[in-house]
C-alpha positions as CSV (number, residue, x, y, z in Angstrom):
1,X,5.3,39.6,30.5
2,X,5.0,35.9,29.8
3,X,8.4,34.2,29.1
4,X,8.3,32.2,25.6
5,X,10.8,29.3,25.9
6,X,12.4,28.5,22.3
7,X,15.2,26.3,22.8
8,X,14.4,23.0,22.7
9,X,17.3,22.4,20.6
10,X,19.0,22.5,23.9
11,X,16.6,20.5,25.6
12,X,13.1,20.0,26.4
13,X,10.9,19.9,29.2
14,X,9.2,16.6,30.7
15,X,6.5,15.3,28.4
16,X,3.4,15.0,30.9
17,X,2.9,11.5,30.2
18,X,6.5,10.5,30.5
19,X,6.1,11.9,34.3
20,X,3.1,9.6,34.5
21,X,5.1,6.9,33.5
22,X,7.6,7.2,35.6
23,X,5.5,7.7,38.8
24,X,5.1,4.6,39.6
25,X,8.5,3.4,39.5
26,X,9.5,6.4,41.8
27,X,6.8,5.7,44.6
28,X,5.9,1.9,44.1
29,X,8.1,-0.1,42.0
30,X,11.6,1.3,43.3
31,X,13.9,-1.8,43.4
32,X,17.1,-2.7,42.0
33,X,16.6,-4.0,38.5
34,X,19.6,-6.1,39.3
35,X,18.5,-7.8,42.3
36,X,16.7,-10.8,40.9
37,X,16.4,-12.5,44.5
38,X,12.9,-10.8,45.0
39,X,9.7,-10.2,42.8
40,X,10.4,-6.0,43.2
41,X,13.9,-6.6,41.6
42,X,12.1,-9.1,39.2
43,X,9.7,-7.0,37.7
44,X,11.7,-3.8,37.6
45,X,14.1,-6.2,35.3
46,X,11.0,-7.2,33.2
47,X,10.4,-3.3,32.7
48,X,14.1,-2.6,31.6
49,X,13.8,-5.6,29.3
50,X,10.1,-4.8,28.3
51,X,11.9,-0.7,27.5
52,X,14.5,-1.6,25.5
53,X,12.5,-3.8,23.1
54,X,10.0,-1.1,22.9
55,X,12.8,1.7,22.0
56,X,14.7,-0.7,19.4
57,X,11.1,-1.5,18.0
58,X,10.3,2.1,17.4
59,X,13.7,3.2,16.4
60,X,13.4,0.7,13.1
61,X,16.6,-1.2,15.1
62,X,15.9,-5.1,15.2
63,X,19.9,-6.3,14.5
64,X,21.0,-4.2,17.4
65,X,21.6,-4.2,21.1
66,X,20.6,-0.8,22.9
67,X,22.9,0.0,25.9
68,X,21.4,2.8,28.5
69,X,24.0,5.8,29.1
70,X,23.7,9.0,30.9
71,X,23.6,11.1,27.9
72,X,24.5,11.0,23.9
73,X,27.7,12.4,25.5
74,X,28.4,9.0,27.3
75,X,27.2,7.6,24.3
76,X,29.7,8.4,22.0
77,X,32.2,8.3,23.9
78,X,31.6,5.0,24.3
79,X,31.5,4.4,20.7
80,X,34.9,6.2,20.0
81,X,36.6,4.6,23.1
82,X,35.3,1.5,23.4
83,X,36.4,0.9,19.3
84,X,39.7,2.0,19.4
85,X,40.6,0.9,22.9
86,X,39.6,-2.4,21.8
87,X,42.7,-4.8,22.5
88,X,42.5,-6.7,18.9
89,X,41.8,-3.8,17.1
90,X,44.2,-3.2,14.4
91,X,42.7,-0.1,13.0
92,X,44.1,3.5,14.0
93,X,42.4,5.8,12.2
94,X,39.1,7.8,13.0
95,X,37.0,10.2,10.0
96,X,34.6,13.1,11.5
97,X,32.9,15.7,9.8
98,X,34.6,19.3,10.5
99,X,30.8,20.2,11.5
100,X,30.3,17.7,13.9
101,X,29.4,18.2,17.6
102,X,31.4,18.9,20.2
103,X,31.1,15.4,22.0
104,X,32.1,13.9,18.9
105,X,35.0,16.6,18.1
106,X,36.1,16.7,21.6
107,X,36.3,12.9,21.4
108,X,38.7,13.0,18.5
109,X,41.3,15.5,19.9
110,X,41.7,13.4,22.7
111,X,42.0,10.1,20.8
112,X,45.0,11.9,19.4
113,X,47.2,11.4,22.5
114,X,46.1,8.7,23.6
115,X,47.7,5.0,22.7
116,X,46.4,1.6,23.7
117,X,48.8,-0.9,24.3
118,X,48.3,-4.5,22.5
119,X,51.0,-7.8,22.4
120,X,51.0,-7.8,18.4
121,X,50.4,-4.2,17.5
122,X,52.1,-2.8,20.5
123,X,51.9,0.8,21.6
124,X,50.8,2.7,18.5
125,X,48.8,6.2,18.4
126,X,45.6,7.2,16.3
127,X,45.4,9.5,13.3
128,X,41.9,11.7,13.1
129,X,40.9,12.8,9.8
130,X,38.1,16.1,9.4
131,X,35.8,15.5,6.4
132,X,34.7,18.5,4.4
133,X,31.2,19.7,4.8
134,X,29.6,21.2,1.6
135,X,29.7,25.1,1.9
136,X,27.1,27.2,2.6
137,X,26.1,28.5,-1.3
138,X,24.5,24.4,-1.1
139,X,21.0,23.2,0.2
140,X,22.9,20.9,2.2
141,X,25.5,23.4,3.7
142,X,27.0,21.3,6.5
143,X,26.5,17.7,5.1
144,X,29.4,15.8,4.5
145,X,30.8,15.5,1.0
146,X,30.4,11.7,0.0
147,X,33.3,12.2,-2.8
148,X,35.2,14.3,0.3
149,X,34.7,10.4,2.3
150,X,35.3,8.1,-0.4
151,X,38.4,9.9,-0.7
152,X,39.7,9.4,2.8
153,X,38.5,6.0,3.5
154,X,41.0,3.3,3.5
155,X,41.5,0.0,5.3
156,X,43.1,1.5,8.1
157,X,39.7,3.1,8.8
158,X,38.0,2.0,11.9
159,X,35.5,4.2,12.3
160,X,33.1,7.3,10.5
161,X,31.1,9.4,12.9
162,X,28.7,11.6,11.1
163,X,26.0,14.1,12.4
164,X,22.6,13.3,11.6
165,X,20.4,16.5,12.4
166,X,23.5,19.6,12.6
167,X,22.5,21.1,16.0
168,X,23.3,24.7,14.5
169,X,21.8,24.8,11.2
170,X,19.6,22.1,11.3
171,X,20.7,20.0,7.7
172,X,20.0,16.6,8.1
173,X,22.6,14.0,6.5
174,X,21.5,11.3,4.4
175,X,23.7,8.4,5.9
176,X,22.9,5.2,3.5
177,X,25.1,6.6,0.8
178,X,27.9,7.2,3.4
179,X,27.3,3.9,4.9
180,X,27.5,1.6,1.9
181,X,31.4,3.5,1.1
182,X,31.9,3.0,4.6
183,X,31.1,-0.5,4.2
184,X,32.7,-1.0,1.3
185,X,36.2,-1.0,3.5
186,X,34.9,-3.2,6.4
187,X,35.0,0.8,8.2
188,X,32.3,1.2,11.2
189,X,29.3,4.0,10.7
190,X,28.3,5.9,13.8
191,X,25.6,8.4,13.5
192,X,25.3,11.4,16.4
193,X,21.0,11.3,16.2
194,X,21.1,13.7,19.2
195,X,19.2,16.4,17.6
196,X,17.2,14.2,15.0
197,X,15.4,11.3,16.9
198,X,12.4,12.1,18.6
199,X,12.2,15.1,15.0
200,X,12.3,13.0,12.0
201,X,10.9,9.5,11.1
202,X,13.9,7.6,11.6
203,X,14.5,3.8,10.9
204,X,18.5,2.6,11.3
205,X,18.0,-0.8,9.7
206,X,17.1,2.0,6.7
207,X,20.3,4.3,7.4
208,X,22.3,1.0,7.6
209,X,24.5,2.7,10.3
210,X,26.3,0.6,13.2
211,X,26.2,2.5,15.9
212,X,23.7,5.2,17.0
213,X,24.0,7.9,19.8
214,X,20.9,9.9,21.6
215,X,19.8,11.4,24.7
216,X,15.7,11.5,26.2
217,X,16.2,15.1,27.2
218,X,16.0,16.3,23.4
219,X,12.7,14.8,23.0
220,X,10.7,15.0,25.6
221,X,12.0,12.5,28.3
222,X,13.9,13.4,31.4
223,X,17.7,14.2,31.1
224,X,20.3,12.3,32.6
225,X,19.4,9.3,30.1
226,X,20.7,8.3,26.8
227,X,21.5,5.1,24.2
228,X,24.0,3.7,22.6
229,X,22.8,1.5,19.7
230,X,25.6,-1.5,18.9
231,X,25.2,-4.1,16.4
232,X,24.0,-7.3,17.6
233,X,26.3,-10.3,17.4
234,X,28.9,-8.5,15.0
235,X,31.0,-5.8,17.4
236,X,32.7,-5.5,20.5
237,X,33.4,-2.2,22.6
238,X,35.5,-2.3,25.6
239,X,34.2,-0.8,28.6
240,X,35.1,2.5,29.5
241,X,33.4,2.6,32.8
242,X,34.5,-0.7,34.9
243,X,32.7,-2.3,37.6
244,X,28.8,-3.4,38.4
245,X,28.2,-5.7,35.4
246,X,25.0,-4.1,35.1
247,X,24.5,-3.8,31.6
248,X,26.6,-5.0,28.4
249,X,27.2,-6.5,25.6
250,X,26.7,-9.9,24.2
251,X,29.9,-11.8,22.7
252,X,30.1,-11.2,19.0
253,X,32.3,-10.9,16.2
254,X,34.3,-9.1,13.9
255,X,35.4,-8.7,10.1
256,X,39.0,-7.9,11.8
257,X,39.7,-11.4,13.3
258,X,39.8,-10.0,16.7
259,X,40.4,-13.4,18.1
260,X,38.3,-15.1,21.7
261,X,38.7,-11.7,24.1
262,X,35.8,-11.8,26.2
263,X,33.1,-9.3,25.9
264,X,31.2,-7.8,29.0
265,X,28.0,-9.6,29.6
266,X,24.8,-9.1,27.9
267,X,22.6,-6.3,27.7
268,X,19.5,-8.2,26.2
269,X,18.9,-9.8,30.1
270,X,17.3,-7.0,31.3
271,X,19.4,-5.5,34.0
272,X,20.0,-2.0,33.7
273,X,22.9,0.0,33.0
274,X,22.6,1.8,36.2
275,X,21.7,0.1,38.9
276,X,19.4,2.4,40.7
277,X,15.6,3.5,40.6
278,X,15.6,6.5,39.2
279,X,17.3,4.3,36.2
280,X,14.1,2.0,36.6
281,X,11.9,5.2,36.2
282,X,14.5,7.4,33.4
283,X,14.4,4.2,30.9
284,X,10.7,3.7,31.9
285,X,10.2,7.5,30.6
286,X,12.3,7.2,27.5
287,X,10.2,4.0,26.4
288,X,7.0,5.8,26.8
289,X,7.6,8.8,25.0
290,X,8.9,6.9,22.0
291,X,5.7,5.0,22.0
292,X,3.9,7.9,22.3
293,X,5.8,9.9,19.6
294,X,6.4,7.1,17.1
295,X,4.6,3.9,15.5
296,X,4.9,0.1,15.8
297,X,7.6,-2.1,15.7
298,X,9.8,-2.1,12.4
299,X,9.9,-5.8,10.6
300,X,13.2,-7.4,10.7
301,X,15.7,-6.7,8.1
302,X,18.0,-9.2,6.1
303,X,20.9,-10.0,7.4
304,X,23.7,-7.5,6.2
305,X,26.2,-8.9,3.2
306,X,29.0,-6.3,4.1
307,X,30.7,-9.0,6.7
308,X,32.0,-11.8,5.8
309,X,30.9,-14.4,7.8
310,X,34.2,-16.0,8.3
311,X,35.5,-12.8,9.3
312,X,35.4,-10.6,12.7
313,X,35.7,-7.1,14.2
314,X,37.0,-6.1,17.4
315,X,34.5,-3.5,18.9
């Protein structure tokens, strides 16, 4: 009896011309993106750079910096960590949807013990609120309730992490809404697109979010590669994995007058998160099968109104 796979919610196989993508970065072009000495490193550094503008083109996301992860996993716990840990962050409290993901659920628990020390704030813990979903008499059973947000934001608010595409029942959240009442406290939007990109026409300049979580496996593209989408020259995250210098982000600001804490580095120079070739070949992959899958670049969007420009945010 042939064996019908159906779970590609879980995660898919190897597009056949994301494996001939990646060929020739396995056999041929196999050096360090980060060793600019020679013409190999050169040009695998030219194909991280030449990746990243491809994926930010296709995933409508021209006022942000993408940063290359292991999964949607690392992703948002980059997100999560890398906001709150952030030493001028004055902000202790984190929203989440009670139908969220386990990354993202997982993520909160733990934020709950932990404290971050700081001169001015000193050592102070985090508060986690669960947003109510609508029930499941409504067409959007699982979506967030926008009165249910509006409700619970305040100015103590650092953070909103919503689900885009529920990875049990499918619903898929319309985020501008939630964004502009996000907004509307100087609060951060991030969006879990796990199960959504690579599905749905998707555009973030449209959903106005600020940051973005996926992984390659879910559509097509070889596991063991993600993104994390960050504004560009607004936020700052603080590292959660320390050491290589690889790949970062650039020095930006904040509506929380975060103060001159120096970022780490700047992903738009083409070296790659990981500094290894089968990182070379993964991001390679995850380029292609975007292009393949999706259109042409999105235009440019205005410049956003919600920060004031005399303002900043600590990542």
């Amino acid at each position: 009896m042939q064996e019908i796979y159906l779970d590609n919610h879980a995660t898919t196989r190897v597009d056949s011309r994301v494996i001939e993508a990646m060929i020739p970065w396995m056999n041929d072009e196999f050096a360090n993106a980060g060793s600019h000495t020679h013409g190999s490193g050169r040009r695998a550094a030219a194909m991280v750079e030449q990746c990243t503008e491809q994926i930010l083109g296709l995933l409508g996301a021209p006022n942000h910096e993408l940063v290359f992860t292991s999964g949607a996993t690392e992703s948002i716990n980059l997100a999560i960590f890398g906001t709150f840990s952030h030493p001028k962050q004055p902000r202790r409290s984190l929203l989440v949807g009670l139908a969220d993901h386990r990354a993202v659920l997982d993520c909160a628990k733990r934020l709950k013990t932990l404290e971050f020390g700081d001169q001015k704030l000193g050592n102070q813990s985090f508060s986690v609120g669960y947003l109510k979903v609508e029930d499941a008499t409504s067409q959007q059973a699982g979506a967030i309730d926008l009165e249910a947000l509006q409700e619970a934001l305040n100015e103590n608010v650092a953070m909103v992490s919503v689900i885009l595409g529920n990875n049990e029942i499918g619903t898929l959240q319309n985020i501008e809404p939630l964004a502009k009442a996000c907004h509307n406290v100087g609060a951060l939007l991030h969006i879990d697109a796990t199960q959504a990109i690579g599905k749905i026409d998707f555009r973030v300049e449209e959903t106005q979010a600020d940051f973005v979580s996926f992984s390659a496996h879910k559509f097509y593209g070889p596991k063991g590669i993600g993104g994390l989408l960050v504004p560009k020259e607004r936020l700052r995250l603080r590292p959660q994995i320390i050491g290589g210098g690889q790949s970062a982000i650039r020095d930006v600001k904040y509506p929380w007058n975060c103060g001159d804490v120096p970022s780490f580095g700047d992903c738009r120079r083409g070296a790659a998160i990981r500094s290894s070739a089968i990182a070379n070949v993964a991001k390679a992959a995850l380029g292609s099968i975007l292009r393949v899958d999706r259109g042409t670049r999105a235009k440019r969007a205005p410049d956003r109104g919600w920060l004031a420009p005399d303002r900043t945010i600590a990542r």
